[in-house]
C-alpha positions as CSV (number, residue, x, y, z in Angstrom):
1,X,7.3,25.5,0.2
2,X,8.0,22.9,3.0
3,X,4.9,22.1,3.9
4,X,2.7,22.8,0.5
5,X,2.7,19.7,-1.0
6,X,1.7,17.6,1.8
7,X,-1.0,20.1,3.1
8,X,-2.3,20.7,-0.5
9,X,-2.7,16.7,-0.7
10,X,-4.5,16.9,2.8
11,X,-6.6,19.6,1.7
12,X,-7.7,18.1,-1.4
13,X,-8.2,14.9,0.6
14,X,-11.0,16.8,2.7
15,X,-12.0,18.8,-0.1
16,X,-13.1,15.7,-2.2
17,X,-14.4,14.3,0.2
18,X,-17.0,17.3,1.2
19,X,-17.4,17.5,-2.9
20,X,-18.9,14.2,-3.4
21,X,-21.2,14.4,-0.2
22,X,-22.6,17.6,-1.6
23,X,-23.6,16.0,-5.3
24,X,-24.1,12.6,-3.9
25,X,-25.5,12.3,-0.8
26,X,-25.7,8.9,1.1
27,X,-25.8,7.4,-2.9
28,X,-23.0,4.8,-3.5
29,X,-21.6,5.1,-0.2
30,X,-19.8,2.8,1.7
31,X,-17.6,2.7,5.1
32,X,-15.3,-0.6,4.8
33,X,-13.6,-2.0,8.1
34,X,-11.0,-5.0,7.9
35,X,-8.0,-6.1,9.7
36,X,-5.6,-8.6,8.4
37,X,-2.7,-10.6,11.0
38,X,0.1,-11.4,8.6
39,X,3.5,-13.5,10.3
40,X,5.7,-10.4,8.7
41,X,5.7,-7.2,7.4
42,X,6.7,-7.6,3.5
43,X,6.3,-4.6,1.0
44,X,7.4,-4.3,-2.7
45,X,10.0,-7.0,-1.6
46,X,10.9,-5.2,1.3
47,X,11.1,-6.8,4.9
48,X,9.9,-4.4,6.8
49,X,9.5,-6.4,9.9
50,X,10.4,-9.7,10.8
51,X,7.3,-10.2,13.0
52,X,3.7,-11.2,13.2
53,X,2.1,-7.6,12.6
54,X,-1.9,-6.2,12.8
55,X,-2.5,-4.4,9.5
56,X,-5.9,-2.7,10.0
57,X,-7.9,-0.5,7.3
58,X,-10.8,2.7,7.5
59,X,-12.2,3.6,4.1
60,X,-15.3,6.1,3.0
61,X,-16.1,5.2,-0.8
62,X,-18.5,7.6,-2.6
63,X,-19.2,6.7,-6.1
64,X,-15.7,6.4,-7.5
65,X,-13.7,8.1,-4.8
66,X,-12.5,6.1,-2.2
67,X,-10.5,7.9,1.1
68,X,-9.2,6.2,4.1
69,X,-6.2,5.0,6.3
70,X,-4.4,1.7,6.9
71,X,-1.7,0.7,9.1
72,X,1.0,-2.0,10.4
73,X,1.9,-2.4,13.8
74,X,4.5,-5.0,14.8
75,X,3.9,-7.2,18.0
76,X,7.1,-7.6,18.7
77,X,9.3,-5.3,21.0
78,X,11.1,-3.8,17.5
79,X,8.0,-1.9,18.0
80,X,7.9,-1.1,13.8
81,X,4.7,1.1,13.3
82,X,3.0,2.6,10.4
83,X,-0.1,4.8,9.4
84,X,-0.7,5.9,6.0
85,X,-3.5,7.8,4.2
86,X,-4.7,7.4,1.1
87,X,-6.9,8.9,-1.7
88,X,-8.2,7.3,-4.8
89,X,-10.5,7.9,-7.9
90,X,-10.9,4.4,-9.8
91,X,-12.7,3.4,-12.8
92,X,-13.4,0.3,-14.4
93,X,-9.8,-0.1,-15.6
94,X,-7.6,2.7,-14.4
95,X,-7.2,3.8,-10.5
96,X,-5.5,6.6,-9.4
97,X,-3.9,6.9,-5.5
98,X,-2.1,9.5,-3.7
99,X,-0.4,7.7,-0.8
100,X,0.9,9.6,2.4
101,X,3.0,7.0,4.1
102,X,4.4,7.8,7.4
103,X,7.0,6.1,8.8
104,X,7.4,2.7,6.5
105,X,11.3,2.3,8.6
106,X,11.9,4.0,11.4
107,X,9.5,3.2,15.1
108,X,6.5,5.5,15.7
109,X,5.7,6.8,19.0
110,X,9.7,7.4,20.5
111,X,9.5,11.2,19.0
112,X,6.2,12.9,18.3
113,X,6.9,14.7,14.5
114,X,4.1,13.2,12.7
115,X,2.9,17.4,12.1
116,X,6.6,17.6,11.0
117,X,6.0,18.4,7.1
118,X,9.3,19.7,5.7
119,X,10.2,18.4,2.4
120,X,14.4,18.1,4.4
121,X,13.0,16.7,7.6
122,X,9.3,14.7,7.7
123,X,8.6,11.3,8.0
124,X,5.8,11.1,5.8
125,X,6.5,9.8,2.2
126,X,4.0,10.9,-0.7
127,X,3.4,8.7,-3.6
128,X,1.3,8.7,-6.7
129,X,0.3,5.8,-8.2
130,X,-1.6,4.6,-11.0
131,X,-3.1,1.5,-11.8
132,X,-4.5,-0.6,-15.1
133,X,-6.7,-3.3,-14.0
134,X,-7.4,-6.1,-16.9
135,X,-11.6,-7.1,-17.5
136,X,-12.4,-10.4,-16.6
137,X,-11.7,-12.2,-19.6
138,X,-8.2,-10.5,-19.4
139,X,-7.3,-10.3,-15.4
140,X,-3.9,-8.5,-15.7
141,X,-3.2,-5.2,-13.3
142,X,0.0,-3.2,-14.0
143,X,0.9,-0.9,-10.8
144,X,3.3,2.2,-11.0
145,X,4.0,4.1,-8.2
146,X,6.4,7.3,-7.7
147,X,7.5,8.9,-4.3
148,X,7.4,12.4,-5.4
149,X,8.0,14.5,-1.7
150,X,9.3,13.5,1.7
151,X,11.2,11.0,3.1
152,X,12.7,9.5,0.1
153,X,16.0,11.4,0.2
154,X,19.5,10.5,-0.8
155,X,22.7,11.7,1.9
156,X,22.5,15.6,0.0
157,X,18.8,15.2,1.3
158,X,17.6,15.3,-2.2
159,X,14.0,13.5,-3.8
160,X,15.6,10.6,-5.3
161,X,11.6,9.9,-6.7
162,X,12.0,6.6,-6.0
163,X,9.8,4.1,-8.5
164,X,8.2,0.9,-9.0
165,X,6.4,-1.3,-11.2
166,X,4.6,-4.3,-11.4
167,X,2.7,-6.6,-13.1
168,X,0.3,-9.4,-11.9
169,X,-2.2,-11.8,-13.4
170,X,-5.2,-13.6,-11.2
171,X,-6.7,-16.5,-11.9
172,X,-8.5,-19.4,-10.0
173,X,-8.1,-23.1,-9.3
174,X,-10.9,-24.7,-7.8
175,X,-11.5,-23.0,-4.7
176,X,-8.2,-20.7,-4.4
177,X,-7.0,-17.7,-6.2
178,X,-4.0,-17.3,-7.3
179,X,-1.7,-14.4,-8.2
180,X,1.6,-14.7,-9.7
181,X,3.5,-11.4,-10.0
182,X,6.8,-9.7,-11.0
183,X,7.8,-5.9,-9.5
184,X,10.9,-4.1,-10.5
185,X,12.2,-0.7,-10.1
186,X,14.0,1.5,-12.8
187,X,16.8,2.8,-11.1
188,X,18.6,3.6,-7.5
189,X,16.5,4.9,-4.7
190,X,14.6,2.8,-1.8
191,X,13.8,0.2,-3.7
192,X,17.3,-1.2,-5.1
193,X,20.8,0.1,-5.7
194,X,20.0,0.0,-9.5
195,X,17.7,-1.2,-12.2
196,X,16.5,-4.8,-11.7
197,X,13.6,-7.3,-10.2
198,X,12.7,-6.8,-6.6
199,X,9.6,-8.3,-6.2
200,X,8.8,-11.7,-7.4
201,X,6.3,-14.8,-6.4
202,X,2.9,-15.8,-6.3
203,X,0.2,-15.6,-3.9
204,X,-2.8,-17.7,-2.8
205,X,-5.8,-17.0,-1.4
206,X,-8.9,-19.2,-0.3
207,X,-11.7,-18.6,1.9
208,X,-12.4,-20.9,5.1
209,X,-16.0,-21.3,6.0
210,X,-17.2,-20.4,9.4
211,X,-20.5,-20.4,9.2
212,X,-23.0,-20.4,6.3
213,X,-22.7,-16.3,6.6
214,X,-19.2,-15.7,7.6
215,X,-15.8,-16.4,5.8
216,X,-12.3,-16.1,6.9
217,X,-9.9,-15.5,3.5
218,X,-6.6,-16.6,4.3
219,X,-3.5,-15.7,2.3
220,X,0.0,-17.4,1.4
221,X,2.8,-15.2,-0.4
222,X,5.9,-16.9,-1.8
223,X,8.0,-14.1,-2.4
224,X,11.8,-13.2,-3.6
225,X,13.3,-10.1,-4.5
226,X,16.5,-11.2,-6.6
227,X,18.1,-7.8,-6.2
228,X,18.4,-8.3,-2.2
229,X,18.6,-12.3,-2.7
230,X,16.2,-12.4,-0.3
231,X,13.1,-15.2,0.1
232,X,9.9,-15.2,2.2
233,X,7.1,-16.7,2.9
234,X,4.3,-15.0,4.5
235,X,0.7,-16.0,5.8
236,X,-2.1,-14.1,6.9
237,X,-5.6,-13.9,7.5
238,X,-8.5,-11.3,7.1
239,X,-11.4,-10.3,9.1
């Protein structure tokens, strides 16, 4: 039972994956390849490192099912690292993820236990998430994630299924995009000691022209989480 859960969700990762080549072929696929250089690491509301990090992304989409890995690592000496996989099936208006983060805290590289899959003891964090995404005309998303098996325990070691939800509403000015958005979690566990806001602000986008063929979006977050009293600003860029 240690090691079932995150196995099962590895094995239906490759299972999927050999599913859709078998019906589909070389039809709706894709291989996506992107890197983004952010001045620090904030998640959910979470600073998760105070330094400029590289955040680069791998994903195989087939029709509707997406697979893939992306990662942060810090350039600083803190030397904060982290690789996650992911699996999703999305529609026009609903997405569903299974997320495998490995270590979101703690450095990468000082012990080797990335194999090390007991529910008591591994590093790795599975969520499932689901997400609502608006139509044009209406371009509201509404996120929901649960931590369901891993490292997301409390001091007696057990789940404490940490959750969180948000809500966030695009729309464009000219030549930028903007985002506002509100997150909160419903009770105790990683995010917060209790019920309450921990992810608040708005975030901008615009593309800077290189060329006539190439683009460079860059990307401003105002962000507080009024649980932590905490306040950021982050800025990044995509290539």
């Amino acid at each position: 039972m240690k090691t079932r859960s995150v196995i099962l969700c590895l094995s239906l990762f490759l299972l999927s994956a050999g599913e859709v080549f078998s019906q589909e072929g070389e039809k709706d696929l894709s291989v996506n390849v992107s890197a983004d250089i952010v001045s620090r690491y904030v998640w959910r509301g979470m600073n998760l490192s105070s330094s400029p990090v590289a955040q680069p992304a791998l994903s195989l989409s087939i029709g509707n099912l997406s697979i893939g890995s992306w990662a942060s690592y810090s350039f600083s000496p803190e030397l904060f690292q982290e690789v996650d996989l992911f699996l999703t099936y999305e529609t026009s208006y609903v997405s569903l993820t299974i997320n495998d983060y490995y270590n979101p805290v703690d450095t990468l590289g000082s012990s080797g236990d990335y194999f090390h899959l007991g529910k008591a003891s591994t590093r790795h964090t599975l969520e499932g998430m689901i997400a609502l995404n608006g139509p044009e005309s209406f371009p509201v998303s509404l996120i929901a994630g649960v931590m369901f098996y891993g490292n997301d325990r409390d001091e007696e070691g057990n789940n404490l299924y940490s959750t969180y939800l948000e809500l966030n509403y695009t729309a464009g000015i000219r030549d930028v995009e903007l985002m506002p958005f509100i997150g909160i979690t419903p009770s105790a566990g990683y995010y917060g000691d209790s019920f309450g806001v921990v992810n608040m602000g708005i975030t901008a986008v615009r593309n800077i022209n290189i060329s006539e063929k190439f683009q460079i979006p860059v990307k401003g977050s105002f962000i507080v989480n009024p649980q932590q009293e905490k306040v950021f600003f982050v800025i990044g860029i995509t290539f």
